[in-house]
mmCIF file of the C-alpha atoms, coordinates in Angstrom:
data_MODEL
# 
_entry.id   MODEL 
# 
loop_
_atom_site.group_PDB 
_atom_site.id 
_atom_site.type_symbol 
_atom_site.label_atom_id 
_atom_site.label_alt_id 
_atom_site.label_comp_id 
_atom_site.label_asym_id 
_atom_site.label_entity_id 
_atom_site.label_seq_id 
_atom_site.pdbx_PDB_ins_code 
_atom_site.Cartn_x 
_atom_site.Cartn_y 
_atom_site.Cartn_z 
_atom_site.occupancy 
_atom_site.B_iso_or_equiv 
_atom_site.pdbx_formal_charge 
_atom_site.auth_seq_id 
_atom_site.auth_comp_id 
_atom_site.auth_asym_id 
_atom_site.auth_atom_id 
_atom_site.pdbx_PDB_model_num 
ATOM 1   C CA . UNK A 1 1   ? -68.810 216.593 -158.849 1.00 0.00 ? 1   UNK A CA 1 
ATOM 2   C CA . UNK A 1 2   ? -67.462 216.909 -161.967 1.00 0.00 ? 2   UNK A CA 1 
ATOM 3   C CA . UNK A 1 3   ? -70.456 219.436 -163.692 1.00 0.00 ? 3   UNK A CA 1 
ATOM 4   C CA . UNK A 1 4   ? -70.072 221.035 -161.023 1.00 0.00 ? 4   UNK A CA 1 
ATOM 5   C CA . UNK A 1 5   ? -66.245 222.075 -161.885 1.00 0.00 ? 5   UNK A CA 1 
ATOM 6   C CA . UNK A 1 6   ? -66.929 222.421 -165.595 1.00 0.00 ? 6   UNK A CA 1 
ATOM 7   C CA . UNK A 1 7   ? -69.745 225.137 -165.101 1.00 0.00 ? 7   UNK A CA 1 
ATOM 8   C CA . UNK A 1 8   ? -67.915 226.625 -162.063 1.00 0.00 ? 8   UNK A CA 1 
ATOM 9   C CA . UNK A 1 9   ? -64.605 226.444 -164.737 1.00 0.00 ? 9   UNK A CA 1 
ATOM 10  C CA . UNK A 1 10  ? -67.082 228.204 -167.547 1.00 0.00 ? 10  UNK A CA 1 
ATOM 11  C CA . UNK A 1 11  ? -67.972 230.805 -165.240 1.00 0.00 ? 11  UNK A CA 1 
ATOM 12  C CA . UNK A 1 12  ? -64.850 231.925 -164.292 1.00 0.00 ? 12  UNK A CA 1 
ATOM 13  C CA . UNK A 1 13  ? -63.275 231.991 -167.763 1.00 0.00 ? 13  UNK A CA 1 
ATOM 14  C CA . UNK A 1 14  ? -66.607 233.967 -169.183 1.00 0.00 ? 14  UNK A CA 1 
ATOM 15  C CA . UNK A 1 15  ? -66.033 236.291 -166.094 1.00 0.00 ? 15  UNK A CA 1 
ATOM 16  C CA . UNK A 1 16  ? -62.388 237.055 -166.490 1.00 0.00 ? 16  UNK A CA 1 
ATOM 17  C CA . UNK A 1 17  ? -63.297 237.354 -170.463 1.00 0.00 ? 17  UNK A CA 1 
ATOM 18  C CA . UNK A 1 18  ? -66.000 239.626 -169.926 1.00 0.00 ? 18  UNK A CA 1 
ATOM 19  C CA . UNK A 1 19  ? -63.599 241.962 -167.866 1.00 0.00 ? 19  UNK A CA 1 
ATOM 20  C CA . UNK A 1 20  ? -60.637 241.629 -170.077 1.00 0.00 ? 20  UNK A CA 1 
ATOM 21  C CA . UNK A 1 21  ? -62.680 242.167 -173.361 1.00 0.00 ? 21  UNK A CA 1 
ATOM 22  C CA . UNK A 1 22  ? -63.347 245.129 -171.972 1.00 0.00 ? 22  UNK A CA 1 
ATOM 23  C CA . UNK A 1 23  ? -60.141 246.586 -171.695 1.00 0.00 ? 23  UNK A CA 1 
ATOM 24  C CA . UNK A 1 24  ? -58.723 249.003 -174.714 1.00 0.00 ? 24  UNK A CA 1 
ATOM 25  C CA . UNK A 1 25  ? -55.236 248.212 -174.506 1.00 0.00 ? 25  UNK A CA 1 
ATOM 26  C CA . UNK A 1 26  ? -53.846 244.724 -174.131 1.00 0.00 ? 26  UNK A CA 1 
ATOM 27  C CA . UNK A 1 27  ? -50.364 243.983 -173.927 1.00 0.00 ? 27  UNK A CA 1 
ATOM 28  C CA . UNK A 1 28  ? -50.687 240.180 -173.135 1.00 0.00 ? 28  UNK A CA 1 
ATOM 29  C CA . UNK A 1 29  ? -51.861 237.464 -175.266 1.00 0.00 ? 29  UNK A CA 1 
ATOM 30  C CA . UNK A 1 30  ? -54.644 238.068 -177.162 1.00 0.00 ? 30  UNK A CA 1 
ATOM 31  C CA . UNK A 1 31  ? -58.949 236.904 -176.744 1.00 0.00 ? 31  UNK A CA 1 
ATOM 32  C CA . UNK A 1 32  ? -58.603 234.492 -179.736 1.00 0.00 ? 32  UNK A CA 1 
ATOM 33  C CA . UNK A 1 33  ? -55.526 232.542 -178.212 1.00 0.00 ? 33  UNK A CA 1 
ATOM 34  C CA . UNK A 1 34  ? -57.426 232.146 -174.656 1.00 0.00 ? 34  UNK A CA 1 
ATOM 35  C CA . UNK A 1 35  ? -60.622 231.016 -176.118 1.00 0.00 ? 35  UNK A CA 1 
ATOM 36  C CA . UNK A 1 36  ? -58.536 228.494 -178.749 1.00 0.00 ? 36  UNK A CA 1 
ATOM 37  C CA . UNK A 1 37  ? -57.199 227.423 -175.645 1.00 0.00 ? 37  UNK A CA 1 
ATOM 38  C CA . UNK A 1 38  ? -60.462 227.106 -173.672 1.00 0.00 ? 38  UNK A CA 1 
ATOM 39  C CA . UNK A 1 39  ? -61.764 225.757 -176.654 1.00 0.00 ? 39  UNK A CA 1 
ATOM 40  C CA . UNK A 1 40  ? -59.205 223.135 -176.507 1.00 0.00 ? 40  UNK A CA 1 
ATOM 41  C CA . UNK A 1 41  ? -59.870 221.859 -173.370 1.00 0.00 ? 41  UNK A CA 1 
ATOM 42  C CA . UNK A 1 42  ? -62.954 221.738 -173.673 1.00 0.00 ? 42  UNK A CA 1 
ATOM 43  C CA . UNK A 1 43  ? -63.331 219.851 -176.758 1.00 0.00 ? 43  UNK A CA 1 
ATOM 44  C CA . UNK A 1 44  ? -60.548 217.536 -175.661 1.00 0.00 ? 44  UNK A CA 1 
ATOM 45  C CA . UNK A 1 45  ? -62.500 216.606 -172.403 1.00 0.00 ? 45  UNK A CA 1 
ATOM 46  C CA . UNK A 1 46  ? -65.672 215.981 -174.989 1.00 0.00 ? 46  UNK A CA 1 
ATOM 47  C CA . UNK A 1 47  ? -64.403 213.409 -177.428 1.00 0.00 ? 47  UNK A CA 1 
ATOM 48  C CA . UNK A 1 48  ? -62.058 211.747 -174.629 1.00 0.00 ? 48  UNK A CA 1 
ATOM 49  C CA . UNK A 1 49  ? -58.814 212.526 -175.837 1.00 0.00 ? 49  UNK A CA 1 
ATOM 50  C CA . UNK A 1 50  ? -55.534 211.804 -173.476 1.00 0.00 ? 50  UNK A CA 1 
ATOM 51  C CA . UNK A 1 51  ? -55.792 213.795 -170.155 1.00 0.00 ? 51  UNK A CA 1 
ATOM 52  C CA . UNK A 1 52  ? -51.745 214.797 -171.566 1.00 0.00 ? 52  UNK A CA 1 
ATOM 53  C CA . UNK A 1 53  ? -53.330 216.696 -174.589 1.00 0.00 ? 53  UNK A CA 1 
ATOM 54  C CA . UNK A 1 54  ? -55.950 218.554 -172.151 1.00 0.00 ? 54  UNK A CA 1 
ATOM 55  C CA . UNK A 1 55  ? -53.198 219.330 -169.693 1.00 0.00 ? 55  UNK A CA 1 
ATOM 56  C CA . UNK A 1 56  ? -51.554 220.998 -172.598 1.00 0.00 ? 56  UNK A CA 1 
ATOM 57  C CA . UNK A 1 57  ? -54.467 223.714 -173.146 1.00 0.00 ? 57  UNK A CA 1 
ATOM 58  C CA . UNK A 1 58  ? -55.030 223.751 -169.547 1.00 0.00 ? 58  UNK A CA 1 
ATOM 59  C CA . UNK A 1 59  ? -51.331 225.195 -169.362 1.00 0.00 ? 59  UNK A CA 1 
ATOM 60  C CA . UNK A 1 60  ? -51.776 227.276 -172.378 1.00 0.00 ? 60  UNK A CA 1 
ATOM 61  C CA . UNK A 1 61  ? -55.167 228.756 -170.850 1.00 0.00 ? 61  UNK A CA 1 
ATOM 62  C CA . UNK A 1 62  ? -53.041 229.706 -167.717 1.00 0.00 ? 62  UNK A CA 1 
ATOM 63  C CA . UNK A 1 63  ? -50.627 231.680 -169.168 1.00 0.00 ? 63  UNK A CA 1 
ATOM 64  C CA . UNK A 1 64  ? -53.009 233.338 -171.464 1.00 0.00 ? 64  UNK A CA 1 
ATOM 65  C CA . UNK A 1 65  ? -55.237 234.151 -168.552 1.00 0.00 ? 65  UNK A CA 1 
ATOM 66  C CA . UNK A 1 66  ? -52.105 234.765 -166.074 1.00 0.00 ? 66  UNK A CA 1 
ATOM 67  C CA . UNK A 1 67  ? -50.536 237.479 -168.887 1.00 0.00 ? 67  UNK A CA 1 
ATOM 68  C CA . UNK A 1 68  ? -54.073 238.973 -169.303 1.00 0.00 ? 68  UNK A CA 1 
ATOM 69  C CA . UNK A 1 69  ? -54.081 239.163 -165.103 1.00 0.00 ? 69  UNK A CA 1 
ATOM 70  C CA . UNK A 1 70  ? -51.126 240.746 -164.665 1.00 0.00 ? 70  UNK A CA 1 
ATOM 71  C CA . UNK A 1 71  ? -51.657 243.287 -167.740 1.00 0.00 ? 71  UNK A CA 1 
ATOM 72  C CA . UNK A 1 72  ? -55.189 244.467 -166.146 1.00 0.00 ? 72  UNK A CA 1 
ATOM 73  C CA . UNK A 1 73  ? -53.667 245.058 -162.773 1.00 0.00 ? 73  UNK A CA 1 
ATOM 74  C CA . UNK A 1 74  ? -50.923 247.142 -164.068 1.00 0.00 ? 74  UNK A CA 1 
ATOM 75  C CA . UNK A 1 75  ? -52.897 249.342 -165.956 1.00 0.00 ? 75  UNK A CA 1 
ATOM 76  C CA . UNK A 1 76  ? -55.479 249.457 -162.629 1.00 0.00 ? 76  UNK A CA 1 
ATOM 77  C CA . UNK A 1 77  ? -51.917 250.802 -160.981 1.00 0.00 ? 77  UNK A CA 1 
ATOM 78  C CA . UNK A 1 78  ? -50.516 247.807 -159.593 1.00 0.00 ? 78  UNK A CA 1 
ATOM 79  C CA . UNK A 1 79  ? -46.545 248.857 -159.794 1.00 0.00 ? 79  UNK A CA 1 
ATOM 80  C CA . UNK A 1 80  ? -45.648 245.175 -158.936 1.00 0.00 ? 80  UNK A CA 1 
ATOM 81  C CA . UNK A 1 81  ? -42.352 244.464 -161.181 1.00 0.00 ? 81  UNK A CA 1 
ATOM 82  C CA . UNK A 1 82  ? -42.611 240.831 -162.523 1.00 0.00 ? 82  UNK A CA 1 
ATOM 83  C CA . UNK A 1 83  ? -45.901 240.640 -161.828 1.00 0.00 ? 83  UNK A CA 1 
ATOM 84  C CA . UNK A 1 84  ? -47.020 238.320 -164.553 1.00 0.00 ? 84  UNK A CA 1 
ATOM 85  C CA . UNK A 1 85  ? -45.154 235.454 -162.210 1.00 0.00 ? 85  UNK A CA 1 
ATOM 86  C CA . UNK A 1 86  ? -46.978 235.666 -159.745 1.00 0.00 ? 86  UNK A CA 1 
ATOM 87  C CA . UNK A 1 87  ? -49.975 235.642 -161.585 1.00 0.00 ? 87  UNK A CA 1 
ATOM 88  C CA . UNK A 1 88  ? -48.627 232.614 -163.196 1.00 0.00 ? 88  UNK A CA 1 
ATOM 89  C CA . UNK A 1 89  ? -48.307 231.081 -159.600 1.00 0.00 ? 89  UNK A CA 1 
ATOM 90  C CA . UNK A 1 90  ? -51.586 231.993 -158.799 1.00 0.00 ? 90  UNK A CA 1 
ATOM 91  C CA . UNK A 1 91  ? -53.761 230.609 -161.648 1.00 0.00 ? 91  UNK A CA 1 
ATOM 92  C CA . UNK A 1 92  ? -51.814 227.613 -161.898 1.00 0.00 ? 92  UNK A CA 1 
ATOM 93  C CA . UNK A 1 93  ? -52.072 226.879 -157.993 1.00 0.00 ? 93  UNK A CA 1 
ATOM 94  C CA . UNK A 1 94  ? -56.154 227.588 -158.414 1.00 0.00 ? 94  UNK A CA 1 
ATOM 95  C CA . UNK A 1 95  ? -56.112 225.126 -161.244 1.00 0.00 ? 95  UNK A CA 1 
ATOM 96  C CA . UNK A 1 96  ? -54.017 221.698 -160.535 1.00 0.00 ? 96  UNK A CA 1 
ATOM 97  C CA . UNK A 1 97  ? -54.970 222.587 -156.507 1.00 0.00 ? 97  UNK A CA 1 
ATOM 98  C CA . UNK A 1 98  ? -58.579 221.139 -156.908 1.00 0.00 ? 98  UNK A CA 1 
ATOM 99  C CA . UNK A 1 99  ? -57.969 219.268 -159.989 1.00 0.00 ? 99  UNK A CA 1 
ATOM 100 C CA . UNK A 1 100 ? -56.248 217.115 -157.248 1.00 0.00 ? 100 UNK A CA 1 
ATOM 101 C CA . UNK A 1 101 ? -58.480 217.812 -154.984 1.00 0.00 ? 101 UNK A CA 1 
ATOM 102 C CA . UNK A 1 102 ? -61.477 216.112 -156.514 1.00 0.00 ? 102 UNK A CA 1 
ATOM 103 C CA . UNK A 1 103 ? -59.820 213.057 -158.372 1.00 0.00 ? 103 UNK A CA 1 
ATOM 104 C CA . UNK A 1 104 ? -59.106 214.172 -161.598 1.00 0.00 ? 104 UNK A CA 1 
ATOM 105 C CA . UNK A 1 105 ? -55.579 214.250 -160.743 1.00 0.00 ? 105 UNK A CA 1 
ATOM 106 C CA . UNK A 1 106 ? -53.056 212.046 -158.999 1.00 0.00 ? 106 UNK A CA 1 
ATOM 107 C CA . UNK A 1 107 ? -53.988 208.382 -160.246 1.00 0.00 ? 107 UNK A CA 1 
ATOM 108 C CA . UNK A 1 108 ? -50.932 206.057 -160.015 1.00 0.00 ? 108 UNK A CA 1 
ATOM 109 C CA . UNK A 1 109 ? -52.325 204.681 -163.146 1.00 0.00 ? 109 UNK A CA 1 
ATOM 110 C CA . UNK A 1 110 ? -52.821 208.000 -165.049 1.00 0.00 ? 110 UNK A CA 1 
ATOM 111 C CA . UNK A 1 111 ? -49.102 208.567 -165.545 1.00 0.00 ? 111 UNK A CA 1 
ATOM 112 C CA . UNK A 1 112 ? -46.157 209.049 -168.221 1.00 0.00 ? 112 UNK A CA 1 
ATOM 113 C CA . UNK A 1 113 ? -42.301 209.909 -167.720 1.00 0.00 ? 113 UNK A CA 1 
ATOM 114 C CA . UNK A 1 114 ? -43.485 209.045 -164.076 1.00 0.00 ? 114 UNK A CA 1 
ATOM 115 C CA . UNK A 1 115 ? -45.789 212.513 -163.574 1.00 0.00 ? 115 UNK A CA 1 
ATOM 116 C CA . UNK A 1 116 ? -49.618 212.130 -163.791 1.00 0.00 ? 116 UNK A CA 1 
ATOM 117 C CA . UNK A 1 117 ? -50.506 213.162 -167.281 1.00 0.00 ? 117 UNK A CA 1 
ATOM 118 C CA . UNK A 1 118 ? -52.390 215.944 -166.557 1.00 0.00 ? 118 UNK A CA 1 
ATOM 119 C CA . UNK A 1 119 ? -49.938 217.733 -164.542 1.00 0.00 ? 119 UNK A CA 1 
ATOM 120 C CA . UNK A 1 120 ? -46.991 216.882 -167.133 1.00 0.00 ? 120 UNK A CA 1 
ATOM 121 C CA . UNK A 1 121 ? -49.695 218.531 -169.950 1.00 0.00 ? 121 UNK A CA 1 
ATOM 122 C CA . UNK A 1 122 ? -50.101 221.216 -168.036 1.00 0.00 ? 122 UNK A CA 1 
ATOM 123 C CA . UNK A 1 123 ? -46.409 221.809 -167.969 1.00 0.00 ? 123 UNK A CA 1 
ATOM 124 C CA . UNK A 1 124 ? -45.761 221.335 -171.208 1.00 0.00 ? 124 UNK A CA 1 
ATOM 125 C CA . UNK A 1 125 ? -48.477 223.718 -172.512 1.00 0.00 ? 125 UNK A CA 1 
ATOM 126 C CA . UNK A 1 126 ? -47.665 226.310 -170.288 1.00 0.00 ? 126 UNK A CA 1 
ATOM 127 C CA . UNK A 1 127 ? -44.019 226.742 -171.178 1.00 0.00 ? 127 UNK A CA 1 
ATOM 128 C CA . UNK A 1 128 ? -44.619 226.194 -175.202 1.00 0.00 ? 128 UNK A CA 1 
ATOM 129 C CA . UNK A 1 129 ? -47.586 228.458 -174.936 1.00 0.00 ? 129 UNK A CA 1 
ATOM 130 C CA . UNK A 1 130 ? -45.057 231.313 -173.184 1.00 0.00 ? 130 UNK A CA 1 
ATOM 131 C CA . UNK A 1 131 ? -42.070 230.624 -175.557 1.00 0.00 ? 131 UNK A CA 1 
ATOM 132 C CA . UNK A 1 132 ? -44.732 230.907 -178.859 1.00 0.00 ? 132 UNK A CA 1 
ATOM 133 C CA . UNK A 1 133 ? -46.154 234.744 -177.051 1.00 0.00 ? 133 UNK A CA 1 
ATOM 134 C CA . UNK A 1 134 ? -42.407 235.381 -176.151 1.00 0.00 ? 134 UNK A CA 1 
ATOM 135 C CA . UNK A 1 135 ? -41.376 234.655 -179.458 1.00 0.00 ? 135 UNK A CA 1 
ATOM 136 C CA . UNK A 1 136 ? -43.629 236.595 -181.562 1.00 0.00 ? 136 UNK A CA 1 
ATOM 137 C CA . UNK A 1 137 ? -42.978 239.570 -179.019 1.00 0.00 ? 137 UNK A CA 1 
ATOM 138 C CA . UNK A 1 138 ? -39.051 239.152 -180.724 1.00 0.00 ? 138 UNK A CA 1 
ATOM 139 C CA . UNK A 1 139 ? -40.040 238.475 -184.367 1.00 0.00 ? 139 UNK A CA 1 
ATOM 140 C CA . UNK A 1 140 ? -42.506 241.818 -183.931 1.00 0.00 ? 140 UNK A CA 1 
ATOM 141 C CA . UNK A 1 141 ? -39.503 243.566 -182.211 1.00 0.00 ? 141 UNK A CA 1 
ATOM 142 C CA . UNK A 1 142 ? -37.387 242.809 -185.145 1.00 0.00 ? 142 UNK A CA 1 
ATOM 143 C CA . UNK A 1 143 ? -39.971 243.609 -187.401 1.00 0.00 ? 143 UNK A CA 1 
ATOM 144 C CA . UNK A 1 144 ? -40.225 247.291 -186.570 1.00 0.00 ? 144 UNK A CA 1 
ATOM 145 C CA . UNK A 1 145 ? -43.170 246.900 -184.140 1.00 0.00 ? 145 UNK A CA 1 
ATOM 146 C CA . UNK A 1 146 ? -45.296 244.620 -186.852 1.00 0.00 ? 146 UNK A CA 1 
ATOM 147 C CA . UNK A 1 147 ? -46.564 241.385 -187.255 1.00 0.00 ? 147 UNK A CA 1 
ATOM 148 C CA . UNK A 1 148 ? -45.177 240.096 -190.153 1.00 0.00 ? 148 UNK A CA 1 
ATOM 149 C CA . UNK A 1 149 ? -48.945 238.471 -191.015 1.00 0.00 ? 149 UNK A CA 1 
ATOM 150 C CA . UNK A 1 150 ? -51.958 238.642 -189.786 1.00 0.00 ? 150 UNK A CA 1 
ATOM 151 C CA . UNK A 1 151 ? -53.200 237.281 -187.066 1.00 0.00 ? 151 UNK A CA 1 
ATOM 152 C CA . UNK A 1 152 ? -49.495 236.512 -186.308 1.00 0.00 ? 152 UNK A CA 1 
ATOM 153 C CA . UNK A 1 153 ? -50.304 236.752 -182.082 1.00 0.00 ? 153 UNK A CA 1 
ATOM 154 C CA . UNK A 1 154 ? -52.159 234.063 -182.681 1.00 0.00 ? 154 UNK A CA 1 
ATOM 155 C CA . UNK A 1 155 ? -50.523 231.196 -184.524 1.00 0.00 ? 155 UNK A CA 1 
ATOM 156 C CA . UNK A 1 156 ? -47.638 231.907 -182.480 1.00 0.00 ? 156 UNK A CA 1 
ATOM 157 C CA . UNK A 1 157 ? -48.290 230.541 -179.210 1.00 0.00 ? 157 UNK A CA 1 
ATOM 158 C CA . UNK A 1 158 ? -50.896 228.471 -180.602 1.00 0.00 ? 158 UNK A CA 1 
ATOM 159 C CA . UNK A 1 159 ? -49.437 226.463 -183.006 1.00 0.00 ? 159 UNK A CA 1 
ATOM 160 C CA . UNK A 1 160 ? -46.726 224.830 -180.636 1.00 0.00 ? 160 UNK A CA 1 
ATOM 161 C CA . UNK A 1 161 ? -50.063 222.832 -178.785 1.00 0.00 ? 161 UNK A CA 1 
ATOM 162 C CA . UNK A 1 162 ? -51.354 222.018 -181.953 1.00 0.00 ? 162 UNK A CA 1 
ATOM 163 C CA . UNK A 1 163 ? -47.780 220.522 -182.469 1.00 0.00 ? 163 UNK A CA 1 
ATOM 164 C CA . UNK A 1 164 ? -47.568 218.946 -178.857 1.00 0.00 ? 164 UNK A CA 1 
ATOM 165 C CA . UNK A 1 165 ? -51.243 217.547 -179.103 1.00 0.00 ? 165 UNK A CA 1 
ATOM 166 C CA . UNK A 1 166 ? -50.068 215.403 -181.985 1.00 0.00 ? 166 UNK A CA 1 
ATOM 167 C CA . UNK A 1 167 ? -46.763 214.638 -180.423 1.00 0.00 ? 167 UNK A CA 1 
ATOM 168 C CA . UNK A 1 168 ? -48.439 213.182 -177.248 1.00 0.00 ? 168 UNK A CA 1 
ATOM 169 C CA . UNK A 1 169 ? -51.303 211.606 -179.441 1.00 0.00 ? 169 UNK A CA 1 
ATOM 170 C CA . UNK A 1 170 ? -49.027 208.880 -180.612 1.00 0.00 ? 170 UNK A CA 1 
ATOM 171 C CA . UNK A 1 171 ? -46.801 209.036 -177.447 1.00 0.00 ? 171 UNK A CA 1 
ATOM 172 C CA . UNK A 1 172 ? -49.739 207.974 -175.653 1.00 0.00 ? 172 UNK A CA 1 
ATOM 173 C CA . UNK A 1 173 ? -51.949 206.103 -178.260 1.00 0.00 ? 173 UNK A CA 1 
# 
């Protein structure tokens, strides 16, 4: 079952790239920080690194892809205030929902701080990943609309799962 869930999982993120790479203006997080976080999670899953290090790209790859949601449907007309929430909602219940579902969550033995590891990544990434976007969105504000290098969009809600990843290597090595 599990190729089955990786290529369906490839499919949907190189559909919802395709559309969004399309777009001309993009207020939400940028290409490069989904596919570092796709990227992530993939490569994790590869060399068999700690399912607490892939949950934290898995939650980073939801808010990318939630913000990118949310911006696509407001400039499609969607007057929804907040909307990026329950995009958030949305992407995350379509994630963990069959990650459950099929096994790959929910082992008693597969836990830490008494949450399954992936689930407890997944939080983790997604709320570091949002505070890195939501603080370069101040540090540009305060900048006079800039970045204050390049590629600044990036590193910024990037660099916090690099961080985390080692953090929870040696938590859970």
């Amino acid at each position: 079952m599990r190729p089955f869930i990786q290529s369906a999982s490839a499919v949907s993120i190189a559909a919802l790239a395709g559309e969004f790479l399309i777009t001309h203006k993009a207020e939400a997080f940028c290409p490069v920080c989904t596919v570092a976080a796709a990227g992530g999670v993939g490569l994790a899953r590869w060399l068999g690194i700690d399912d607490t290090i892939t949950g934290l790209w898995i939650g980073g790859l939801i808010v990318s892809v939630s913000a990118w949601s949310a911006t696509w449907l407001k400039s499609k007309g969607v007057k929804i205030k907040g909307l990026f929430w329950p995009s958030l909602i949305l992407f995350a219940a379509i994630t963990i929902i069959p990650l459950y579902w099929y096994g790959i969550m929910g082992h008693p033995w597969n836990t830490i701080w008494g949450l399954d590891k992936l689930l407890l990544g997944i939080i983790f990434g997604a709320i570091f990943f949002l505070a890195g976007g939501w603080t370069y969105k101040i540090l540009k504000t305060k900048n006079n609309g800039r970045a204050h290098f390049p590629f600044e969009k990036v590193v910024l809600p990037v660099v916090p799962l690099i961080i985390l990843s080692v953090v929870f290597y040696f938590l859970t090595k």
